[in-house]
N, C-alpha and C positions, 0 to 999 in steps of 0.2 A: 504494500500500500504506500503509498507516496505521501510524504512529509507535507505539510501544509506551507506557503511560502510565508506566512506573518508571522513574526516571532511569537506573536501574541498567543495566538490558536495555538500552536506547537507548543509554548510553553505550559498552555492549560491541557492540554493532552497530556503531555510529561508528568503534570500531578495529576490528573487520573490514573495513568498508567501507574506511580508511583502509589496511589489509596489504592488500586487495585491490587496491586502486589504484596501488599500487606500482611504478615503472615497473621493466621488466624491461633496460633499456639507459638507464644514464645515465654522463654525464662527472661526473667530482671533485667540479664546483662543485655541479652538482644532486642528487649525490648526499650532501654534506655537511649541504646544506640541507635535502632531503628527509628524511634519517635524523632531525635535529632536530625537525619536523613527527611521523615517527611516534614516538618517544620521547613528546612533550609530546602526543598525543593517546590514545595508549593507557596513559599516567600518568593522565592526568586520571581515566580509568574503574576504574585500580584504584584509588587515593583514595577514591572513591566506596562500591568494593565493602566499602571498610575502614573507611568511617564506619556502613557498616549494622552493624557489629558494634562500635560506640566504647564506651566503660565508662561516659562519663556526656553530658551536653549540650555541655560543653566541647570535650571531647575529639571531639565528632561537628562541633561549628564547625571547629575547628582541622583536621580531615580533610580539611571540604569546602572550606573557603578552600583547601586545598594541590590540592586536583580544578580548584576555581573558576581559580588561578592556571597549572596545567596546561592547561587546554581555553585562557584567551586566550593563551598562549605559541601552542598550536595555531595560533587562527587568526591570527595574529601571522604566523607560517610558511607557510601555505599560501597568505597575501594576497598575501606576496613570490615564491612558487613562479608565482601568476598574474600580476604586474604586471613580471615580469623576465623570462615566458615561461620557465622554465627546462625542459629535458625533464619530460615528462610532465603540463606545465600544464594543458591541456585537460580534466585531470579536475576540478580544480579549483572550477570553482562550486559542485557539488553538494556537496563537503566544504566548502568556507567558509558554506556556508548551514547546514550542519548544527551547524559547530560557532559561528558565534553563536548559534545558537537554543539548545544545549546552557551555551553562557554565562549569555544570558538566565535559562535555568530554573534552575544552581546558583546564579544571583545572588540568585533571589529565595528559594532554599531558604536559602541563608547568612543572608538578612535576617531572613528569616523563626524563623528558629532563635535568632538575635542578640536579637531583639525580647522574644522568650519569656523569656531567659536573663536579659535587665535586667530584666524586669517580672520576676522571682520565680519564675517558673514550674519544676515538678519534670520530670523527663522522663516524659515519656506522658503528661501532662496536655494 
């Protein structure tokens, strides 16, 4: 199935995909660590939902850096859910590949917006 192209949709699928994966039986430790994984993945996509509405260019960088630093907490957490095997690891690939590639794409949106904001540029330019 094919990736949605707005970061936005794609990041709301990511935390679906992310509550859906959820294990339904964990211990303490995995469940501590798990909860930290969905927290900082379904952060990241409101950030996001909340820079489509910022008041000026500033305020849209400063949204996304706070998305951009929720998705690598993400996969920060779900690297260690796979490398500790903790319940429920197995689901694990498919959301560590999602959410580098959701890093990738706000890193280069942040850059991309930064670039604009030194050079002068108005928004919607």
């Amino acid at each position: 199935m094919a990736k949605p192209f707005d970061i936005r949709e794609r990041a709301f699928l990511y935390s679906c995909d992310v509550l859906n994966c959820y294990p339904s039986e964990l211990d303490r430790k995995s469940q501590r660590i798990w909860l930290q994984f969905v927290d900082a993945a379904t952060s990241g996509g409101a950030h996001l939902e909340e820079a489509d509405a910022a008041s000026s260019r500033a305020h849209f960088i400063t949204l996304n850096r706070g998305a951009l630093r929720e998705l690598r907490e993400a996969h920060y957490w779900i690297r260690l859910i796979e490398a500790t095997k903790l319940n429920g690891w197995q689901r694990a690939p498919a959301l560590k590949s999602e959410a580098s590639e959701l890093v990738a794409i706000v890193t280069a949106i942040v850059r991309k917006a930064s670039s604009k904001q030194r050079g002068g540029s108005r928004p919607g330019d």
